[in-house]
N, C-alpha and C positions, 0 to 999 in steps of 0.2 A: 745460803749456808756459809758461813767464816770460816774462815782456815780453824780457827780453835773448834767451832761444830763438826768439822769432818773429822778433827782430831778424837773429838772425844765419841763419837760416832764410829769411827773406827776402832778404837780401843774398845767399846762396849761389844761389837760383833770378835774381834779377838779374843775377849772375855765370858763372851756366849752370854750374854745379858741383851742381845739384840741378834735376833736372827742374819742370816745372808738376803733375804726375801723382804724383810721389814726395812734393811736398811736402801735396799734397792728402789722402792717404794719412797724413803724419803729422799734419795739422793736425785728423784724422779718430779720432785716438786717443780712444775712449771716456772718458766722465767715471766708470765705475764695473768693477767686475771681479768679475762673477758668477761664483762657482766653486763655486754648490749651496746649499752651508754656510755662507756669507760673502760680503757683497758689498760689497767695498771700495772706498773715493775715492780716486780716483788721480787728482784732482784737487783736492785737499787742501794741496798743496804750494802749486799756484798761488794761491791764495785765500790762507792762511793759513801759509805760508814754510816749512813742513815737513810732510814725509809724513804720511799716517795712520800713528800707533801700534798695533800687534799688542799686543790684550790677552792673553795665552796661557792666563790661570788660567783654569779651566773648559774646555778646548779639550784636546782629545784628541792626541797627538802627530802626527798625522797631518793634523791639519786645521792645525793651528800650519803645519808644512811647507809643507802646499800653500797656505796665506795667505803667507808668505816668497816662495815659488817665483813667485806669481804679481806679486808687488812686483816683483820681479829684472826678470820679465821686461818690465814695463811704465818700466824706465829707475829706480825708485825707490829711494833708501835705504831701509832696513829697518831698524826696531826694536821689539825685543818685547818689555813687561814681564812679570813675575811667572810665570816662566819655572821650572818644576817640574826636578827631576833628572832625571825621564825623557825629557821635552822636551826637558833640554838635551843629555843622552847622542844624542839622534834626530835633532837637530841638527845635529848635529857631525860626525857621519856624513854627513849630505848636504852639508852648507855648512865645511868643516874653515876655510877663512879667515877666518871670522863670529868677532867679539871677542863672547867672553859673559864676562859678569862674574858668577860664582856668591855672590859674597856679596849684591850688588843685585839678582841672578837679571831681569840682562838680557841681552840678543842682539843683537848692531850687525853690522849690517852693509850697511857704505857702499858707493855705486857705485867703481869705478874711479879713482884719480886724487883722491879725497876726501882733501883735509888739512883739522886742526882750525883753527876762522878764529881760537881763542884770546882773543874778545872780552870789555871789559873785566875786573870780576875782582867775583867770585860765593866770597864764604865759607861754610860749610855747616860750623852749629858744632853739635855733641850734648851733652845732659846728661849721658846716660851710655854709658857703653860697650855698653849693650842696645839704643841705640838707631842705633845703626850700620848694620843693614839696609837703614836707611825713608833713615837720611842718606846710604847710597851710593849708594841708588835718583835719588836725588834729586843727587846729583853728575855721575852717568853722563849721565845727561838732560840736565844743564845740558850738559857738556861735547858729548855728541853735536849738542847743537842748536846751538853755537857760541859758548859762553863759556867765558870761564876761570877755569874753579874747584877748588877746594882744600878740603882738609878741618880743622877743630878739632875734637879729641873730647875728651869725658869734662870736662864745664868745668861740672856743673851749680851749683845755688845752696847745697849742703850744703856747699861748700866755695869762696864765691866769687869766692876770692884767683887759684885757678886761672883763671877769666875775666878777671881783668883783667889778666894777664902778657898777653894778647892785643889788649887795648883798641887798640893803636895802629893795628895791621893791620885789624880791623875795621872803625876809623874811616876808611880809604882804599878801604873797600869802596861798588860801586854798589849791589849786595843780599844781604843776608844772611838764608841759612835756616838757622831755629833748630828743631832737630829736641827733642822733647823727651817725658818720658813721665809716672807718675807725679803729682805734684802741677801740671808743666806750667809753671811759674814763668818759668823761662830767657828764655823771651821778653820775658815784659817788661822784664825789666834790663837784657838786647841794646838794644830800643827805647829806653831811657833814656839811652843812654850814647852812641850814634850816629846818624847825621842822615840815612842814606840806608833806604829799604824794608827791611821783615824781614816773611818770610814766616813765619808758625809751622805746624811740624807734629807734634801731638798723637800721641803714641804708641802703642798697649796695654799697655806697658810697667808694669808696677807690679800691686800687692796687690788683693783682693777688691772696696774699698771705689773701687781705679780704675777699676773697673767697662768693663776693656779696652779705657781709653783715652778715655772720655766724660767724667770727675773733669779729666784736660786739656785736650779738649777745651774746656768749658767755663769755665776759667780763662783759656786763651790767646782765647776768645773777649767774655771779660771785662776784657781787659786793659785797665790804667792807661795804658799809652803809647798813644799816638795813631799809630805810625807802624804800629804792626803788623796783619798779615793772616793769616789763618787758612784752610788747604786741611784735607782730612778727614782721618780718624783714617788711618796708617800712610801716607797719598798720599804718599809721595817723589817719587813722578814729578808728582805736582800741582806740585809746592811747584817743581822744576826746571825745568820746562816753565814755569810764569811766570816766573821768576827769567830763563832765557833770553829771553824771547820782550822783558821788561823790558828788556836789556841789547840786543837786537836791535832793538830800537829806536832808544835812545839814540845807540847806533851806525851806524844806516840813513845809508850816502849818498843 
């Protein structure tokens, strides 16, 4: 429960539109959600301003569900990354209103009444066109969490005439995440060219010697610009999840 829920929670039993007993009841809602197989914080929100995330990779279709079902029912938004076909096919079945994005192979689904807050504005630019997975993973996230963001693709340093037709937008950006694979470069030259946070996220993306994503790693982790930061190899949801929580900040009344 949020400080504004106990508020208005309180004023309704002060009001007599909520019992002493009713509200005892909900002030009694459990900090976790035992369901065998998983035991989730449903008190995650309060602490940390957004739900627990549903990791779904490794989890059987069935335990995915009933970790959903069990959010639903404790008043929670739901979100679940790395979200297999067959999860999503099983899904959709139980929950048809739930937004799943199959290229990001995520699963939203908001309480009731949920509009995007659209907060300030989160760019999420790729080297290449391979690496569009990790950056839609990493857009969905921001957007669910409540910022407003957009995509640049295909802008890497083999051609860096392509990145700077965007220089300008960019530079009106509060964060930008530089999805990249390969040799990993892109970040730094983001970092050089603009004054606000870039997140880098390092890819698999590339030949034998990328060694699935560690040859960028290591680069974006070596980087010459000072502004930039580095989540793990393929994290879209890393890279979005700070990216929002960054802008959720800034924006805190």
């Amino acid at each position: 429960m949020t400080p504004d829920d106990l508020k208005a929670l309180l004023t309704a039993v002060g009001d007599g539109r909520v019992t002493v007993e009713e509200a005892a009841e909900r002030l009694g809602d459990p900090a976790v959600g035992d369901i065998g197989f998983a035991t989730l914080d449903l008190h995650r929100r309060e602490r940390c301003g957004f739900p627990e995330v549903i990791l779904a990779e490794g989890k059987t279709a069935e335990w995915t569900e009933g970790a959903v079902r069990r959010m639903v029912e404790a008043g929670q938004d739901v979100f679940a990354t790395r979200v297999s076909a067959d999860q999503a096919a099983h899904l959709a079945a139980h929950f048809p209103q739930a937004d799943q994005d199959r290229l990001a192979r995520t699963f939203w689904l908001p309480m009731p009444g949920w509009q995007p807050a659209n907060l300030g504005r989160v760019w999420v630019v790729t080297a290449g066109t391979s690496d569009l997975p990790v950056a839609q993973e990493a857009l969905v996230t921001a957007r669910v969490m409540g910022a407003r963001a957009d995509l640049v693709v295909d802008v890497g340093v083999a051609g860096i005439h392509r990145l700077l037709r965007h220089r300008d937008k960019l530079a009106m950006a509060d964060v930008v995440v530089v999805v990249a694979g390969m040799d990993g470069a892109l970040p730094s030259v983001v970092g050089g060219l603009i004054d606000c946070p870039v997140i880098a996220v390092p890819t698999s993306v590339g030949y034998g010697a990328a060694f699935g994503g560690v040859a960028a790693l290591l680069t974006m982790l070596n980087s010459c610009s000072a502004g930039v930061a580095v989540v793990n190899i393929d994290a879209g949801f890393k890279a979005g999840y700070v990216a929002a929580r960054i802008i959720r900040r800034m924006y805190k009344e």
